[in-house]
C-alpha positions in Angstrom: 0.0 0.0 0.0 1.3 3.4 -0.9 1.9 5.6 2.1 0.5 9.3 1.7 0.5 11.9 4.3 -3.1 14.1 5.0 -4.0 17.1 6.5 -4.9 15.6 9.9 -1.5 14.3 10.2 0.0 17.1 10.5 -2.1 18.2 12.5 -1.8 15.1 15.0 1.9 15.8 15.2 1.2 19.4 17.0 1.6 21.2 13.8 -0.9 24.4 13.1 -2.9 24.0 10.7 -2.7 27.1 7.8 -2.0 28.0 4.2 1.7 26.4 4.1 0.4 22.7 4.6 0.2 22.4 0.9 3.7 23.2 0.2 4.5 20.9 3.4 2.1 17.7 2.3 3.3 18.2 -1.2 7.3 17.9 0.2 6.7 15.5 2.2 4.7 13.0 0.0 7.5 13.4 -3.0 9.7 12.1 -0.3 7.4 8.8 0.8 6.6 8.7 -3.0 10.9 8.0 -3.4 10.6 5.7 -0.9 11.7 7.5 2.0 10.9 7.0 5.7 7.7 8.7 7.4 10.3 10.9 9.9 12.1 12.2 6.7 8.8 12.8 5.1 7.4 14.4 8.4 11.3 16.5 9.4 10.2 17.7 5.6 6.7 18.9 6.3 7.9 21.0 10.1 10.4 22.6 7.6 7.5 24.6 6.3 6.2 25.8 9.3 5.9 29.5 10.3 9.1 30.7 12.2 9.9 31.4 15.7 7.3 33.7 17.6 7.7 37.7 16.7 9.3 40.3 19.5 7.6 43.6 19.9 8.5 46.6 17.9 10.6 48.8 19.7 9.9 52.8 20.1 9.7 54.8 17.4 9.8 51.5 15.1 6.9 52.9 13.1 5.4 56.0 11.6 2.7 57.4 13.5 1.3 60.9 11.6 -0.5 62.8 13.9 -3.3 65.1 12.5 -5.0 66.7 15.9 -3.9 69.7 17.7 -5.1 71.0 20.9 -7.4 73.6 21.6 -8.0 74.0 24.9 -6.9 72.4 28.4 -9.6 69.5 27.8 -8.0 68.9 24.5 -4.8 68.7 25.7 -5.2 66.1 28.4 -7.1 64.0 25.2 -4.5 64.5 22.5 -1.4 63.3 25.3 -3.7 60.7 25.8 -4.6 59.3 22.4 -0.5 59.9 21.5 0.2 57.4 24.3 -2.1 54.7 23.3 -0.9 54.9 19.8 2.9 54.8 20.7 1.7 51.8 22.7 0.0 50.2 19.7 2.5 50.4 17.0 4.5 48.1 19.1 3.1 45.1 17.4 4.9 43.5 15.5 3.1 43.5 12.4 1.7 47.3 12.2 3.2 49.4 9.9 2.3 52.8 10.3 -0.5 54.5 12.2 -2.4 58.0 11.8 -4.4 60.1 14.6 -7.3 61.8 13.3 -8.5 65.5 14.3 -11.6 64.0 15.9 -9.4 61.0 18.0 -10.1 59.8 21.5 -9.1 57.1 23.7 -11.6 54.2 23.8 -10.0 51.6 26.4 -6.6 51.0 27.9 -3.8 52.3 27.0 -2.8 50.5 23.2 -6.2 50.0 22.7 -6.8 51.9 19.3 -8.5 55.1 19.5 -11.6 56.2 17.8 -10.0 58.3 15.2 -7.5 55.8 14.5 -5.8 54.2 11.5 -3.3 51.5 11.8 -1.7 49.7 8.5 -0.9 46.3 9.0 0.5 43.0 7.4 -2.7 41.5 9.7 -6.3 41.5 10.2 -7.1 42.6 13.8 -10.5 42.4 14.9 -10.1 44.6 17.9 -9.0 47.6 15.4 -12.1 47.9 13.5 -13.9 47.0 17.2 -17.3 44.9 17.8 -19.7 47.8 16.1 -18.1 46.4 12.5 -18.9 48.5 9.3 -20.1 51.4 11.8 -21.4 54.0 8.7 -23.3 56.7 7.4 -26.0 57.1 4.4 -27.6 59.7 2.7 -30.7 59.6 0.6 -32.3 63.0 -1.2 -35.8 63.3 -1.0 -37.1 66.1 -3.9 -40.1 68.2 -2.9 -40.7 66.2 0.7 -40.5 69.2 3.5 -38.3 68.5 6.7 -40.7 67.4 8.7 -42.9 65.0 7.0 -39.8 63.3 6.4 -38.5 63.1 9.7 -42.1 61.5 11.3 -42.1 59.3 8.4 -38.4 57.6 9.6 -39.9 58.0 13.3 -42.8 55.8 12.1 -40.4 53.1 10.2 -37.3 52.7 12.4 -36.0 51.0 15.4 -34.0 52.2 18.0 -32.7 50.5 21.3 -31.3 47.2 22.3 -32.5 43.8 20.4 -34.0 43.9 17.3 -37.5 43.8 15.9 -40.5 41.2 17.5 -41.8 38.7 15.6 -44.4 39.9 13.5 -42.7 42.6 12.6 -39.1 41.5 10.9 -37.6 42.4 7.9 -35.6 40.0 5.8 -32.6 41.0 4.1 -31.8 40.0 0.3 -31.8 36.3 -0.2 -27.9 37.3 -1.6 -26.8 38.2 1.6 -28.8 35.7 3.6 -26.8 33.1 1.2 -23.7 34.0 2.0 -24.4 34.7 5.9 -25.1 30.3 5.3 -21.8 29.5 3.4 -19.3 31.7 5.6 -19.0 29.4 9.1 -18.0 32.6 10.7 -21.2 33.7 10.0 -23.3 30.5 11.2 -24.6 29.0 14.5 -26.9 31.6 15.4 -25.4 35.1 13.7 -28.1 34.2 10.3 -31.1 34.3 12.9 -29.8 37.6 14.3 -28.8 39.2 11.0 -32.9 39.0 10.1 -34.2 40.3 13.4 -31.9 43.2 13.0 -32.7 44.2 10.0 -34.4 47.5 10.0 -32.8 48.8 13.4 -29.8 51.2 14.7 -28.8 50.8 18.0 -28.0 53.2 20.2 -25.5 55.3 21.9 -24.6 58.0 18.8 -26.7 56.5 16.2 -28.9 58.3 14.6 -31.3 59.2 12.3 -30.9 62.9 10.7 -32.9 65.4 8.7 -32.0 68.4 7.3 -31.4 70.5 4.2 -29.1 70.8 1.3 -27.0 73.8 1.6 -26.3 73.6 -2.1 -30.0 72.7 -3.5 -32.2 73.7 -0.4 -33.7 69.7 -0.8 -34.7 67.3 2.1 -31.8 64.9 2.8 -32.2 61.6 5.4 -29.0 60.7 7.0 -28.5 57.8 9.0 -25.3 56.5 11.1 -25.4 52.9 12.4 -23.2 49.9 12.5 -24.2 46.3 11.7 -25.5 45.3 14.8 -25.8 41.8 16.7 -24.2 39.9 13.2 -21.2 42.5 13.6 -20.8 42.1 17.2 -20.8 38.3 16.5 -18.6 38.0 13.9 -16.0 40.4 16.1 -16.1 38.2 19.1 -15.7 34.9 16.9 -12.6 36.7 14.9 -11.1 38.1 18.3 -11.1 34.3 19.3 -9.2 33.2 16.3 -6.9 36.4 16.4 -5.7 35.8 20.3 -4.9 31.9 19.2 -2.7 33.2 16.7 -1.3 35.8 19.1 -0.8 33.2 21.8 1.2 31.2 19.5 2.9 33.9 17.4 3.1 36.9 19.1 2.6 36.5 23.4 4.0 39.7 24.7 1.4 41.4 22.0 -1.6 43.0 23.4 -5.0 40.8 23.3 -6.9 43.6 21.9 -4.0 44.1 19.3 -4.4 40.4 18.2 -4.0 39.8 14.2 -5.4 37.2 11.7 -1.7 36.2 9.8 -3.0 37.7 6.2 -1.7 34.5 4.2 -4.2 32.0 6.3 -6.9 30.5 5.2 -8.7 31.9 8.6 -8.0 35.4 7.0 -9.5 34.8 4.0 -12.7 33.6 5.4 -12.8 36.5 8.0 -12.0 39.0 5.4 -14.9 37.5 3.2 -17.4 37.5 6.4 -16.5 41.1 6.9 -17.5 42.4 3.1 -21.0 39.7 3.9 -21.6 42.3 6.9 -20.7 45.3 5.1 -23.2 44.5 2.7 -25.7 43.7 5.2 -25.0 46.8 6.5 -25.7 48.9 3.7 -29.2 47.4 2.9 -29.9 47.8 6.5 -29.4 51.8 6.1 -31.3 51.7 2.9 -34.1 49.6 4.0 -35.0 52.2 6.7 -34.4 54.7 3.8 -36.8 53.2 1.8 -39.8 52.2 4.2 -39.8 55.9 4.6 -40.0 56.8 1.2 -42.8 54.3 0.8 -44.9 55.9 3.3 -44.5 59.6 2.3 -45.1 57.7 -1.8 -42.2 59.7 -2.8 -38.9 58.8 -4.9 -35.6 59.1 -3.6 -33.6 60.9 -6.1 -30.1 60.4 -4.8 -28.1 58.6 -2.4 -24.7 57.0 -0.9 -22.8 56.0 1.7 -19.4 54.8 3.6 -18.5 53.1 6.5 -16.0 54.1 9.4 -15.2 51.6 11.4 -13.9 49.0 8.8 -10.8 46.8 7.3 -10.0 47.7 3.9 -6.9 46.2 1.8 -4.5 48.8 -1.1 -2.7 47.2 -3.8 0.5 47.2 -1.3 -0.7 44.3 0.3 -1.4 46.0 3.8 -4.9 46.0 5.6 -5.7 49.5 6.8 -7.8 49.3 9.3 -10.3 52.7 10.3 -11.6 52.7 13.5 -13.9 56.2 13.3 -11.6 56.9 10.6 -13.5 58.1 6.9 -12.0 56.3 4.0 -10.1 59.3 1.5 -8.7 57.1 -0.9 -9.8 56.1 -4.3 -11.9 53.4 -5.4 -11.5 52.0 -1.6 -14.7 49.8 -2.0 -16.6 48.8 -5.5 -19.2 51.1 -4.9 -18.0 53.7 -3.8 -18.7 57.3 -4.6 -15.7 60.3 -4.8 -18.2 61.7 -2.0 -18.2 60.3 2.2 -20.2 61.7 4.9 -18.8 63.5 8.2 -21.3 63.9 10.6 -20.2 66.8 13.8 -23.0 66.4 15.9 -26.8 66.9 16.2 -27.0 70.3 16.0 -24.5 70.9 12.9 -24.4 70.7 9.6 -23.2 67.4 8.0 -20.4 67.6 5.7 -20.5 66.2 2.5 -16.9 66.1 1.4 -14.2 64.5 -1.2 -11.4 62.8 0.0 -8.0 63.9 -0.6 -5.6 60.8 0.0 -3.3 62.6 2.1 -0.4 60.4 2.5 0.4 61.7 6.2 -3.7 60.1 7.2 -3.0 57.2 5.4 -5.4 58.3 3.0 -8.3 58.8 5.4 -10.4 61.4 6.8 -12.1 62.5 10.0 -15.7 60.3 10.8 -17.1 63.2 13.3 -16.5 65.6 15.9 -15.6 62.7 18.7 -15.2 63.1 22.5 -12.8 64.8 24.6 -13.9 62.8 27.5 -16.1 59.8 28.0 -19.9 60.2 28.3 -19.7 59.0 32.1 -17.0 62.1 32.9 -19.2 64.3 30.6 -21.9 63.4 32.7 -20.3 64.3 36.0 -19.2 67.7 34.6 -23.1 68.4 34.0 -24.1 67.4 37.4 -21.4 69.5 38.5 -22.2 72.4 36.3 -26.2 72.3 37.4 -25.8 71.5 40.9 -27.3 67.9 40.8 -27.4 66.0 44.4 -26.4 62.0 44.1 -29.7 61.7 42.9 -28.4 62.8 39.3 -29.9 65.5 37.1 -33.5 66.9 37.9 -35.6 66.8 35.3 -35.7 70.8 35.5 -32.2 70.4 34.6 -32.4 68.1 31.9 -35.1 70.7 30.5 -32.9 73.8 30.6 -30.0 71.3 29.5 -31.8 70.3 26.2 -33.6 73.4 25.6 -30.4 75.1 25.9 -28.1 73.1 23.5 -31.1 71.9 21.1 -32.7 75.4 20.3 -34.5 75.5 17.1 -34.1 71.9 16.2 -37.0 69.0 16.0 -35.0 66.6 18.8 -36.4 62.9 19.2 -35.4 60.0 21.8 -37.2 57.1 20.8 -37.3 55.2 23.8 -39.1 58.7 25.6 -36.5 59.6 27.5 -33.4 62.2 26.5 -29.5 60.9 26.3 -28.5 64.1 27.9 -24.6 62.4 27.1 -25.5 62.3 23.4 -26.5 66.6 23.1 -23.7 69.2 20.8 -22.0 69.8 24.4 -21.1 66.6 24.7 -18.3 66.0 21.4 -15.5 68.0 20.2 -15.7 71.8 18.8 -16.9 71.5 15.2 -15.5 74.3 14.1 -12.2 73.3 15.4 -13.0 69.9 14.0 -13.8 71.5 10.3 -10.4 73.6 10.8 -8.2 70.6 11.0 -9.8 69.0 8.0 -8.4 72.0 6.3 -5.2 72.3 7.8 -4.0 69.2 7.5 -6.1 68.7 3.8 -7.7 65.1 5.3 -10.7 66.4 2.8 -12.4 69.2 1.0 -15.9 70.2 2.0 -17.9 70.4 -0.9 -21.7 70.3 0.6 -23.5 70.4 3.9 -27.1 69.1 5.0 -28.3 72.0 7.4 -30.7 69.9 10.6 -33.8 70.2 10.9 -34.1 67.4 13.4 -32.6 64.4 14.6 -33.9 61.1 16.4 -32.1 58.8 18.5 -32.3 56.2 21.1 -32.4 57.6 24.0 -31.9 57.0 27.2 -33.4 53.6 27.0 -32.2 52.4 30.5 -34.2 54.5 32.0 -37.4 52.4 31.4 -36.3 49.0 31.7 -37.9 46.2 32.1 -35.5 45.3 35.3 -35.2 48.4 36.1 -39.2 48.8 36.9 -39.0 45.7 38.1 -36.3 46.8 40.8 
């Protein structure tokens, strides 16, 4: 009987499995094929196996282009911050150069990407494009609809809040979509039944659902900012699982939230296909909620696109450049997209339209928003500082004279009934300083606005809920 070596062999002798086992079974069945012993055949196979674990980077290793200046104390204390989490970053051993947006802030412990990030890498790290995957915005122009009929015509369609829609009331996504969701196993066991009772929902926290005008036409735009939910979230914490194996075996000293996908594995190729599955689910999801709107005003939407921020995307050098709140600037960067992306500020600004420049020192990104100096916890302190507020927390005499101070003129809507006090203008970065930076350091060139007319959001959805009544 000819002796041939398989896959599971391999395996069985402690090896990890990955794209070089075909070179390896391919060596070391020529060998057993000449007659050679199984040990020579197998001594042939380890030959092929990926080297010796990877050190960290030492300092100042890698590029990191900073594109924020401070403003004010409060900036200050954010931009040292971010700086240091970045320097801490580019310490693993596959990053290649990182870029600080104008809008960056820290979002966990110190090496943890910041939102306003952008780190190039030879890897695919699921912790750098974070659980709210293919986080994006979308426009759609609706001709001779006023403001306001539009904006209770999204109230009436959308979802807002944790879980997704009941029974009864779901929305399926394209059978295309649904398709691949089945043939991807990153996307199986349980993240298929989620991605339909999502469907047709955003979230919470700063997702939204905007209305305003066109500076340049005077027309009613509908803007909406979500990510892609509980199959996003899912499909993170499965890749962050795969990621920290390799890390473990490759990389130890590295960071858990740093962890990488190698980019010449199988395991990257299907992650990398998963993630373009939930991009795509993503986008219908904004324009589903686009379009149920349309349907119940019986108008025709006569424009529209969109872009994602928090995403992986891969340029002909090879490298994965990973945005986390970071606005693609680069050309053709996905199949469909425009020359246009979408920077929102905050609920009571305009929304800029603008065209990407590719500037090499933002890795040919942009800016996704105004972002935080401080997290919405410290924010809220400040307030109840600022107003007076016992331990009880904010009256609701404050809350009143809070939103009726920073939402003036403006159609404001919390869908679960109850105002986000953390998610009001006061809470994120100076736009105009914001819009300044864009300019100084040429991330992108304005070339439209949507003025607000109002704006809907979760809300403070905690507030109301069902343990919480309970309690």
């Amino acid at each position: 009987m000819i002796k041939v070596i398989s896959g599971q062999d391999l395996i069985d002798a402690g090896m990890q499995q990955g794209k070089w086992f075909r070179s390896a079974l391919d060596a070391a069945n020529k060998i057993l094929g000449e007659d050679g012993s199984m040990e020579e055949a197998m001594t042939a196979a380890r030959a092929f196996q990926p080297g010796p674990t990877l050190a960290l980077r030492t300092a100042n290793n890698v590029e990191i282009y900073s594109n924020i200046r401070a403003e004010n104390s409060f900036e200050q204390d954010n931009v040292e911050k971010v700086n240091a989490t970045m320097r801490e970053l580019v310490l693993t051993p596959v990053v290649r150069a990182a870029a600080i947006m104008p809008d960056a802030c820290p979002a966990g412990p110190v090496g943890t990407i910041p939102v306003g990030g952008v780190v190039a890498s030879e890897g695919i790290h699921p912790g750098m494009h974070s659980a709210d995957i293919c986080c994006s915005m979308a426009i759609s122009i609706f001709p001779d609809i006023d403001p306001k009929s539009l904006l209770d015509a999204v109230h009436a369609v959308t979802h807002f809040g944790p879980g997704g829609r009941p029974r009864g009331a779901q929305i399926r996504p394209s059978e295309a979509v649904l398709s691949e969701f089945q043939q991807n196993p990153y996307l199986q066991n349980g993240v298929l039944s989620a991605a339909i009772e999502h469907f047709g929902t955003q979230g919470d926290g700063n997702h939204f659902a905007y209305v305003g005008t066109m500076k340049s036409t005077g027309e009613t735009a509908l803007v909406t900012h979500h990510g892609s939910r509980a199959p996003g979230a899912r499909l993170y914490d499965r890749g962050m699982k795969v990621a920290n194996g390799f890390r473990e075996r490759l990389s130890p000293q590295t960071l858990r939230d740093n962890a990488w996908i190698p980019g010449d594995t199988e395991e990257a190729d299907l992650y990398w296909s998963a993630l373009q599955t939930v991009r795509q689910w993503t986008k219908e999801n904004h324009y589903v909620i686009h379009d149920m709107a349309a349907e119940k005003l019986a108008a025709k939407v006569a424009d529209r696109f969109w872009n994602e921020h928090n995403f992986v995307f891969r340029k002909s050098d090879g490298l994965f450049y990973h945005g986390k709140g970071a606005t693609p600037a680069f050309d053709k960067w996905a199949e469909d997209a425009t020359d246009l992306t979408i920077i929102p500020l905050n609920m009571a600004e305009p929304i800029l339209i603008v065209r990407g420049s590719n500037a090499a020192h933002g890795l040919g990104f942009s800016p996704h928003g105004a972002g935080r100096n401080v997290s919405r916890t410290t924010h809220m302190r400040h307030l109840a500082e600022e107003y007076g507020a016992d331990a009880r927390g904010l009256s609701p005499n404050n809350i009143a004279n809070i939103m009726a101070k920073q939402t003036k003129g403006l159609d404001v809507r919390f869908f679960s009934g109850v105002a986000d006090i953390s998610e009001l203008p006061d809470a994120y970065k100076s736009a105009a300083n914001v819009r300044a930076q864009i300019e100084h350091y040429g991330l992108a060139e304005i070339v439209d606005e949507v003025i607000p007319y109002g704006n809907i959001m979760a809300g403070d959805w905690k507030q109301n809920a069902p343990w919480r009544k309970k309690r």
